[in-house]
C-alpha positions as CSV (number, residue, x, y, z in Angstrom):
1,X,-14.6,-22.5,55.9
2,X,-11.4,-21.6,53.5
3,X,-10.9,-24.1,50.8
4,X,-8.7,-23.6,48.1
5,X,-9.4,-25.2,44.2
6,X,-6.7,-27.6,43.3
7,X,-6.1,-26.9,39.6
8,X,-5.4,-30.4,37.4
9,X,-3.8,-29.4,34.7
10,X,-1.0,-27.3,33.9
11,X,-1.5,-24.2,31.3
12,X,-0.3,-24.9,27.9
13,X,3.4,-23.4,27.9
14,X,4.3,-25.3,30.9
15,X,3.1,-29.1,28.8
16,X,5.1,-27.2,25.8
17,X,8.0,-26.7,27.8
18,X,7.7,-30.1,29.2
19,X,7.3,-31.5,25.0
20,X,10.1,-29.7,23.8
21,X,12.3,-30.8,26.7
22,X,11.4,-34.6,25.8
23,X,12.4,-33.9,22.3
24,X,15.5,-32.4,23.1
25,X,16.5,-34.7,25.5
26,X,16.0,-38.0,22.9
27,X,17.7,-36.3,20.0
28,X,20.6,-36.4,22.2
29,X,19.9,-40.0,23.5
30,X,20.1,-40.9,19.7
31,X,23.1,-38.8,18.4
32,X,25.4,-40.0,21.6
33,X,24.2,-43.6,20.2
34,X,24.8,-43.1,16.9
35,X,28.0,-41.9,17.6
36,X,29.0,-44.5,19.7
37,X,28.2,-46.7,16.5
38,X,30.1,-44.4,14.2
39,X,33.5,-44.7,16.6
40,X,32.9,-48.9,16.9
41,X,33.2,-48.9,12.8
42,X,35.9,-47.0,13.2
43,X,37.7,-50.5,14.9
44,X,38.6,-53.6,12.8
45,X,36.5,-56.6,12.2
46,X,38.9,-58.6,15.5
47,X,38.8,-55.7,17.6
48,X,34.7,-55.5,17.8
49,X,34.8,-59.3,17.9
50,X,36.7,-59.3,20.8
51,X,34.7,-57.3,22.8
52,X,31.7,-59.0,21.8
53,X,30.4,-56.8,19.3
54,X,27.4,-58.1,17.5
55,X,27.5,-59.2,13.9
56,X,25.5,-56.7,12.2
57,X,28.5,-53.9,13.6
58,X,31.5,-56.4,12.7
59,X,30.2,-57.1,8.9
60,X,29.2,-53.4,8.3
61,X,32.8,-52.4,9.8
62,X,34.2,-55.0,7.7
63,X,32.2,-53.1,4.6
64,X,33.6,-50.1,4.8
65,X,37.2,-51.0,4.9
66,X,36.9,-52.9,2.1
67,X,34.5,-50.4,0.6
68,X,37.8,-47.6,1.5
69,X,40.6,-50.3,0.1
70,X,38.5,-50.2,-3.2
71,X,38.0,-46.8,-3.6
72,X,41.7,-46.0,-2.7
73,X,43.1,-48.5,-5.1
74,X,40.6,-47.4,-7.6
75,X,42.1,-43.6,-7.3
76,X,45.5,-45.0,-7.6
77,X,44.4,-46.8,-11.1
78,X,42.8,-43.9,-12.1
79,X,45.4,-41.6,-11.6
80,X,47.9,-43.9,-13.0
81,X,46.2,-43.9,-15.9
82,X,46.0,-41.1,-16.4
83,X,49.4,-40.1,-16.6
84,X,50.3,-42.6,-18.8
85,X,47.8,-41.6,-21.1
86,X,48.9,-38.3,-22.3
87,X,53.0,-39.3,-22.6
């Protein structure tokens, strides 16, 4: 009678394949998310809550344009100061 063995496991390059292809694959599942997060703050604060964003994304969108007003009118301040300085 011919019987063949049935191996159960798989040698070790084929489960480090299989790890590294995991990894690979949710490092892209997480950069297309954060992404995707980057390009909602991107939108203002009645945009995201019109489409139903939650409130977490519309405050920390809301934070970073007023954190980018400040630093732009804090430039200008400088900068006028500056000139005016040295007349």
């Amino acid at each position: 009678m011919n019987s063949r063995t049935l191996t159960l496991y798989r040698p070790w390059w084929q489960r480090a394949a299989a790890v590294l292809r995991e990894a690979v694959v949710q490092w892209h599942e997480r950069r297309t998310a954060q992404r995707a997060i980057e390009a909602a703050l991107e939108l203002d604060e009645g945009t995201l809550r019109d489409i139903g964003a939650p409130l977490w994304l519309v405050e920390e969108a809301r934070y970073r344009r007023e954190q980018a007003r400040f630093d732009r009118e804090l430039q200008r301040v400088q900068h006028d100061a500056g000139a005016q300085r040295y007349v």
